[in-house]
VOBA-1610 file (N, C-alpha, C; in pm, whole numbers, padded with zeros to 5 digits, always signed):
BEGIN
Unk+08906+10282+09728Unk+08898+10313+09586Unk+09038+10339+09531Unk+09039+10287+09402Unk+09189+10294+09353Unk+09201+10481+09309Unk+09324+10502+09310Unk+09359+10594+09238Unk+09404+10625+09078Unk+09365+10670+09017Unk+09447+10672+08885Unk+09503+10602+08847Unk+09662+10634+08862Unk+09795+10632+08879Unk+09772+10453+08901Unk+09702+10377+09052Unk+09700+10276+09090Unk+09646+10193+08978Unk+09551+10267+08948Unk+09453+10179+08840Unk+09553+10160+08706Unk+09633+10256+08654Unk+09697+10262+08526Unk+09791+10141+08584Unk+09831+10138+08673Unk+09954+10007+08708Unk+09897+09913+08721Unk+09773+09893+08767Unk+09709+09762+08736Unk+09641+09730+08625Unk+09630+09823+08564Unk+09603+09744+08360Unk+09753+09717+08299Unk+09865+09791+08359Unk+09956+09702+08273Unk+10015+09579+08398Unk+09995+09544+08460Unk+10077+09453+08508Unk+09968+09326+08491Unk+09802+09353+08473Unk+09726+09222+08409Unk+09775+09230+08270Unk+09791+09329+08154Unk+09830+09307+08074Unk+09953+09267+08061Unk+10047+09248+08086Unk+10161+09168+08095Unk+10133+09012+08140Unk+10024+09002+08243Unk+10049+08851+08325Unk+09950+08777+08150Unk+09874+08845+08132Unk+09817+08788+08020Unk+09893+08775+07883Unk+10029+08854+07849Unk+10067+08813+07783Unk+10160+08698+07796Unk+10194+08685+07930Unk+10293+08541+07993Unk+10223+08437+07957Unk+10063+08423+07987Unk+10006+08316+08026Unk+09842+08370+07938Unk+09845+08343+07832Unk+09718+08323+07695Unk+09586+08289+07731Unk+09668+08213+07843Unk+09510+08125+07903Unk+09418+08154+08036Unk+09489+08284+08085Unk+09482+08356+08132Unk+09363+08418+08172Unk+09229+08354+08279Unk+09116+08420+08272Unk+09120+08573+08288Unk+09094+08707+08220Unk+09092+08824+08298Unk+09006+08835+08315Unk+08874+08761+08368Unk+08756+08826+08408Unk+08786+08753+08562Unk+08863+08694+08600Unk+08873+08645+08731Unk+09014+08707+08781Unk+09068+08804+08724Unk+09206+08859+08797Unk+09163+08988+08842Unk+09170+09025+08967Unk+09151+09171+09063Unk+09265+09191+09098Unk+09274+09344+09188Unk+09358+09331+09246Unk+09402+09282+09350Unk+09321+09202+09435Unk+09313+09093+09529Unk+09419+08949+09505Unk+09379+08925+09348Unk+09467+08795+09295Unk+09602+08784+09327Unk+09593+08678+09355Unk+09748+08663+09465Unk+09827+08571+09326Unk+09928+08667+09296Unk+09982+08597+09170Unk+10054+08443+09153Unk+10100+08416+09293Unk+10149+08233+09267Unk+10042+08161+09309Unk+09970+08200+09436Unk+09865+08128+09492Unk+09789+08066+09434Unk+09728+08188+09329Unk+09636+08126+09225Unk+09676+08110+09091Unk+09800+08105+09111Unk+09863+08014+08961Unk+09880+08119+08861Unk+09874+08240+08863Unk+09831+08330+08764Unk+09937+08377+08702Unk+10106+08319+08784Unk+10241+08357+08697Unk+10308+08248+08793Unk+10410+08197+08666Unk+10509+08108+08730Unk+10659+08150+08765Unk+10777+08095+08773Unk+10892+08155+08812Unk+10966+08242+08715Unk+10932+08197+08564Unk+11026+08239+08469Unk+10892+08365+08419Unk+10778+08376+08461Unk+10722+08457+08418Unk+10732+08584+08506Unk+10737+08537+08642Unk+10742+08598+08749Unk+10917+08719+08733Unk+11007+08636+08643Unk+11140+08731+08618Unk+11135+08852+08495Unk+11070+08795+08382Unk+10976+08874+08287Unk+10883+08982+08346Unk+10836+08927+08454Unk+10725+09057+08530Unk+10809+09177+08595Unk+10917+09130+08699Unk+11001+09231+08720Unk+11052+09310+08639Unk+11142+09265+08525Unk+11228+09315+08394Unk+11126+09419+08343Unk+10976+09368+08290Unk+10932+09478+08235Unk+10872+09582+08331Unk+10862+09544+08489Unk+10789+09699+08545Unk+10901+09771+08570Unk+11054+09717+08546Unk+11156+09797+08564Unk+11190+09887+08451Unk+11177+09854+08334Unk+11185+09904+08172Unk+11102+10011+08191Unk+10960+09978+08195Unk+10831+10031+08172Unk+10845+10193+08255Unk+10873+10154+08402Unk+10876+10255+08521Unk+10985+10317+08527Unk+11081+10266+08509Unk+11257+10336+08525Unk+11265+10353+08650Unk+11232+10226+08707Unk+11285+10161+08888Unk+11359+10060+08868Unk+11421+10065+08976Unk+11536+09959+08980Unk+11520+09907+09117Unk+11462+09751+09075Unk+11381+09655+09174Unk+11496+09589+09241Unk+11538+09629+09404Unk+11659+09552+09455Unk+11617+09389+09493Unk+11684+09354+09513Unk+11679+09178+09541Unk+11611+09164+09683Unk+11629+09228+09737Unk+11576+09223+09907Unk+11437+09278+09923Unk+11407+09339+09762Unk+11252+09410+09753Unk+11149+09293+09713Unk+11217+09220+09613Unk+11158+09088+09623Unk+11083+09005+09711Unk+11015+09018+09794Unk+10940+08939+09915Unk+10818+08935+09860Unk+10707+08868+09955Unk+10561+08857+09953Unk+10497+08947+09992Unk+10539+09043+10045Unk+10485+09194+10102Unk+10482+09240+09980Unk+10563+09249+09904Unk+10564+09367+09802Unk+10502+09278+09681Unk+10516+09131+09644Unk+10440+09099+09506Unk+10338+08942+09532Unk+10286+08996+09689Unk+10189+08906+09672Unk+10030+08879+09606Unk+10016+09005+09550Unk+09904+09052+09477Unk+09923+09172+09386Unk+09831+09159+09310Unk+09837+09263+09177Unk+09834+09414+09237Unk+09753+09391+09339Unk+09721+09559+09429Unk+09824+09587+09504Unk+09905+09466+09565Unk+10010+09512+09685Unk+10124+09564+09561Unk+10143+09474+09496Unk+10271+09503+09326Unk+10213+09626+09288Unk+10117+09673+09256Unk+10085+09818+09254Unk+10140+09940+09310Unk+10095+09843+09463Unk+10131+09982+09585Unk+10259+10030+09595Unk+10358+09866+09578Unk+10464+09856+09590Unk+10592+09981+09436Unk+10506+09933+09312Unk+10576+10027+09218Unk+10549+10153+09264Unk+10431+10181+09312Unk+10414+10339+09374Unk+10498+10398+09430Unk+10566+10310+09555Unk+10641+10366+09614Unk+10801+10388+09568Unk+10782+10355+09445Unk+10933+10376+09400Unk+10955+10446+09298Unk+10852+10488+09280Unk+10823+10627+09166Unk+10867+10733+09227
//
């Protein structure tokens, strides 16, 4: 079960992928959705996604944090801002 905190980071980071991408089903994005896999953000959206959870959170996302561990899904990108709070 999500927590709070988890849940509040996953309404804004679907609300962001939905403002990248209009067309955007949200009745088919969980936190399971694997954001390139299933097409749900592309590269230049994918730099927009960082920029604003860095604005938003007041973290500062290093280059080496960047991997598939940390933004291969909406829940792991969750877990992952968690830990840098």
């Amino acid at each position: 079960m999500l927590t709070k905190k988890e849940s509040k980071i996953q309404r804004f980071i679907i609300g962001k992928l939905i403002k990248y991408n209009k067309a955007l089903n949200v009745q088919k994005i969980s936190e399971k959705s694997r954001l390139f896999e299933d097409g749900i953000i592309d590269s230049i959206s994918f730099v927009e996604l960082i920029l604003d959870i860095q604005k938003n959170y007041h973290i500062e996302i290093e280059p080496e944090e960047i991997n598939e561990s940390n933004f291969n899904s909406i829940g792991e990108l969750s877990h992952f801002i968690i830990t840098k709070l």
